[in-house]
C-alpha positions as CSV (number, residue, x, y, z in Angstrom):
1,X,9.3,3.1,-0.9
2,X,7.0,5.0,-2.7
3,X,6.3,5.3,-6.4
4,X,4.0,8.3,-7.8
5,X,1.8,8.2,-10.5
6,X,0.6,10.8,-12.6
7,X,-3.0,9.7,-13.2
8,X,-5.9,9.7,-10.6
9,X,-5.9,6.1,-8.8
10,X,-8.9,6.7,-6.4
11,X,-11.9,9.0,-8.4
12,X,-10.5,12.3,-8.0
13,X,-8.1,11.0,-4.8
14,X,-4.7,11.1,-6.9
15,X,-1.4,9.4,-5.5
16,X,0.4,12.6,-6.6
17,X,-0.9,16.6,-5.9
18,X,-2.0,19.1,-7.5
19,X,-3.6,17.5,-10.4
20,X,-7.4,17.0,-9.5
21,X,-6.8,16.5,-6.2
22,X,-9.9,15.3,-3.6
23,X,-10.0,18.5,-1.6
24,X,-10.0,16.7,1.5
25,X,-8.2,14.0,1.3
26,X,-4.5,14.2,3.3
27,X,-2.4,12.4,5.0
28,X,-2.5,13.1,9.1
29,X,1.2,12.8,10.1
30,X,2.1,15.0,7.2
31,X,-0.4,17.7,6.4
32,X,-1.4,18.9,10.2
33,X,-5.2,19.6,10.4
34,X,-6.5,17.7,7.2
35,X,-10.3,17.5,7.3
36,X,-10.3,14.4,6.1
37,X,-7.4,12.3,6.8
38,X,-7.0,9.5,4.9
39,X,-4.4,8.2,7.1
40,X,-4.4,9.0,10.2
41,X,-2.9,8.9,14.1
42,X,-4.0,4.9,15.5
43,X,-5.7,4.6,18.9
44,X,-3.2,2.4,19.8
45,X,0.4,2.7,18.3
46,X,1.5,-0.7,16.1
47,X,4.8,1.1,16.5
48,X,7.7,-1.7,17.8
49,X,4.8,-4.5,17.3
50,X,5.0,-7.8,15.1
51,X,1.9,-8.6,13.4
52,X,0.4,-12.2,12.4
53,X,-0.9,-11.2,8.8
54,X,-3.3,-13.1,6.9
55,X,-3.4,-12.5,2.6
56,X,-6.3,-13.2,0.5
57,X,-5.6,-15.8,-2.1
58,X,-5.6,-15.3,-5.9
59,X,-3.8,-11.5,-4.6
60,X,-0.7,-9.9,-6.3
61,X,0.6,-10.1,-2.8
62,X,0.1,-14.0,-2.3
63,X,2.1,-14.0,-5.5
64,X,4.8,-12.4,-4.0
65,X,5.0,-14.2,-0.7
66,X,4.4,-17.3,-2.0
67,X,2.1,-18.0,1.1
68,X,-1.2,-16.9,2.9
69,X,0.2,-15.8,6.6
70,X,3.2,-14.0,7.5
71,X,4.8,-11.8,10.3
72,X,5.7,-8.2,9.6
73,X,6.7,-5.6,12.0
74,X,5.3,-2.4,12.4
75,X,7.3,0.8,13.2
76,X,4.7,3.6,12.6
77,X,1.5,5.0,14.9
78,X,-0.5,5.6,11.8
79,X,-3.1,3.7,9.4
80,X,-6.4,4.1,7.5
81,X,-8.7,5.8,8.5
82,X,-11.7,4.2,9.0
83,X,-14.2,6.2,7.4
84,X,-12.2,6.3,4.0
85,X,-11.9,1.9,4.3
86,X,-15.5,1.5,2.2
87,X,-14.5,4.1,-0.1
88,X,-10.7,3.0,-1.1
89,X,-12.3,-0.3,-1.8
90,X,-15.3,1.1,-3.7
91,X,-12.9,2.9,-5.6
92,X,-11.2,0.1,-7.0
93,X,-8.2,-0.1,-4.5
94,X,-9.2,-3.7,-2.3
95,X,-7.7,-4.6,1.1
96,X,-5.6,-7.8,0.6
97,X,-4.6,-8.3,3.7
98,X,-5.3,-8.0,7.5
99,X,-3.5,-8.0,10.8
100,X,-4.3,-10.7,13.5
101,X,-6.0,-7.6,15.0
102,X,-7.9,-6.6,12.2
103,X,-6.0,-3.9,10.6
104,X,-5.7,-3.4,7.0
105,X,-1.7,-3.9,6.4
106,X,-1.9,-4.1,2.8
107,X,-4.0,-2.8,-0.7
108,X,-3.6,-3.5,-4.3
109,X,-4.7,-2.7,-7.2
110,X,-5.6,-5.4,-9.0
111,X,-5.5,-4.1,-12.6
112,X,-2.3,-2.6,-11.9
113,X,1.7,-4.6,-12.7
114,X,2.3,-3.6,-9.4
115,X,1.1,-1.2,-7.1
116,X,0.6,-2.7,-3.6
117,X,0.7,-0.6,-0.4
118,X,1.6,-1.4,2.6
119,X,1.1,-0.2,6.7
120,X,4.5,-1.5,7.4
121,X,7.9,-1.1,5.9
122,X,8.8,-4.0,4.1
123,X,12.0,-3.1,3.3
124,X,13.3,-2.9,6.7
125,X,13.6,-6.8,6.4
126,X,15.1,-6.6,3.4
127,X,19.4,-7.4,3.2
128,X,21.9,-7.8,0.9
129,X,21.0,-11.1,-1.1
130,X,17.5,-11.4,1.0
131,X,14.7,-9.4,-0.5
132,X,11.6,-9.0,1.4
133,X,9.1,-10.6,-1.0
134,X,7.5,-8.0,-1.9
135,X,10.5,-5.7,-3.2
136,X,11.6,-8.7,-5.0
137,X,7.7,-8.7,-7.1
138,X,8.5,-5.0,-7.5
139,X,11.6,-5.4,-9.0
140,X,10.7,-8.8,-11.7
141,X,7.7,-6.2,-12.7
142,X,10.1,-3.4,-13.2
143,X,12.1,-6.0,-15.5
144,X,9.1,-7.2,-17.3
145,X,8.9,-3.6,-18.3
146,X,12.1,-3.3,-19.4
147,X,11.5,-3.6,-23.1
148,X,8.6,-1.3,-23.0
149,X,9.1,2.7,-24.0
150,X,8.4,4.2,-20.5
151,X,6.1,6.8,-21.6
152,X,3.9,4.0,-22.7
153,X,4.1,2.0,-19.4
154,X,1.3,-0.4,-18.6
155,X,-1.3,1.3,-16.2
């Protein structure tokens, strides 16, 4: 799932293109031959893997889950590239959570009603009348909205 914004999230790094877009900041699986890849190809593929993950407390995320260590499962070959890590969390965007291996597997930001990425596809655990936690926090945000003009939507 993915949710677009219209305003830059990351200094000039927005979450949708063209408007003021970091020049070299892509996304490796998608854009062939960034400079700059913000995500890009793994040296070893998390694809088929299930991952102890730990959350940091006081998060949106623990929120959501309700608890401090979970399992997800991976199905992709791609994460964050290490050279942009100091610079997403500089910016304002922090890593919440980490893989038993060390891998960021999740980022908020924490001013934000909800934006939370993930490396992993949450709702691939999802089912009818079982929401993985965290589209079940995206959806009681949406609602808390509800009243609220949506051109005038909380940041």
């Amino acid at each position: 799932m993915v949710i677009h914004a219209e305003r830059p999230i990351i200094g000039r790094l927005p979450l949708r293109r063209p408007r003021g877009s970091h020049s070299n900041a892509s996304h490796g699986e998608y854009e062939g031959g960034p400079d700059e890849p913000v995500i890009s190809a793994l040296e070893c593929s998390l694809a088929g893997r299930t991952l102890e993950v730990e959350i940091k407390p006081a998060s949106r995320t623990e929120a959501c889950y309700g608890t401090r260590q979970v399992t997800e499962s991976n199905y992709g070959s791609y994460g964050i590239n290490p050279t942009w890590l100091a610079r997403l969390q500089q910016a304002g965007l922090p890593i919440v959570a980490t893989a038993d291996d060390g891998t960021p597997r999740i980022l908020e930001l924490p001013d934000h009603l909800f934006f939370i990425a993930t490396l992993f596809v949450p709702q691939a655990r999802s089912k009818p009348g079982e929401p993985h936690p965290l589209i079940e926090g995206f959806v009681r945000a949406a609602a808390e909205l509800g009243g609220e003009d949506a051109g005038h939507a909380r940041p």
